[in-house]
N, C-alpha and C positions, 0 to 999 in steps of 0.2 A: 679568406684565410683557410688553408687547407693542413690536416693536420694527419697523420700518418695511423693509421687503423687499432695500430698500440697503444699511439697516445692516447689515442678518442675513446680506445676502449678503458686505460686507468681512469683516462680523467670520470667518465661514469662511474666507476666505483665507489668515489669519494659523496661520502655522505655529513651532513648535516655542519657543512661550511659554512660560517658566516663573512661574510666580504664587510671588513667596517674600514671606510675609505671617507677621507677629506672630499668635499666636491672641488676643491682645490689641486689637490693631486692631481700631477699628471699621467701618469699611467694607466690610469682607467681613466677615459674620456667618457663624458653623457651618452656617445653614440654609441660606445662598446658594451654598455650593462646589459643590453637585450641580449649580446652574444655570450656575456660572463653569463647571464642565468641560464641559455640555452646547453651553454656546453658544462655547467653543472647544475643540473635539475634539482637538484635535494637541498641546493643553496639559498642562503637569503644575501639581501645587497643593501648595507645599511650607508646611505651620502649624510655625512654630517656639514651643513653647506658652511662656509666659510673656512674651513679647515685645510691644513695640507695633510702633508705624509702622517705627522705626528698626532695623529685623533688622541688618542690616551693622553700625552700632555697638552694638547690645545685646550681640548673641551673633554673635560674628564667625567662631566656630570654627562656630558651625550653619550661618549663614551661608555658607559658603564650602565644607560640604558638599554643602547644596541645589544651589550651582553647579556642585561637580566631579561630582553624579547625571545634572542637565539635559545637561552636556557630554556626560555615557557616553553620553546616548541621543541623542544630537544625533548620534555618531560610531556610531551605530547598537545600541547595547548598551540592551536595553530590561528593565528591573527591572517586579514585581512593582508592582501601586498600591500595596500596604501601604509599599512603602519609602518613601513621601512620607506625612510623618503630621500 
């Protein structure tokens, strides 16, 4: 995937993303997470497994963990990648 020197250059700018996505979802597939964390560094990638698009309504208690992890490390507390699964 090639991406044109502007975009590559916003998309680095963007700081402290969280990706909170269904492992159900289609649009991020298992094989593209290497590529979402590489092309935003400062991001986290939270798969909540059984879910689709709708993480927030699916699973609200997962949901709403992924947010209070992204806050720890927003407020500088940085966990392990495995804690994001």
């Amino acid at each position: 995937m090639r991406f044109s020197r502007r975009i590559g250059e916003r998309i680095r700018e963007l700081a402290d993303e969280d990706f909170i996505i269904g492992s159900e979802f289609g649009y991020v597939k298992p094989e593209h997470r290497e590529l979402v964390l590489r092309l935003f560094p400062a991001a986290t990638l939270s798969v909540n497994p059984g879910v689709g698009h709708w993480v927030h309504a699916e699973k609200p208690e997962s949901f709403l963990r992924a947010v209070e992890r992204f806050l720890d490390i927003s407020n500088g507390y940085l966990p392990d990648r495995e804690d994001f699964g």
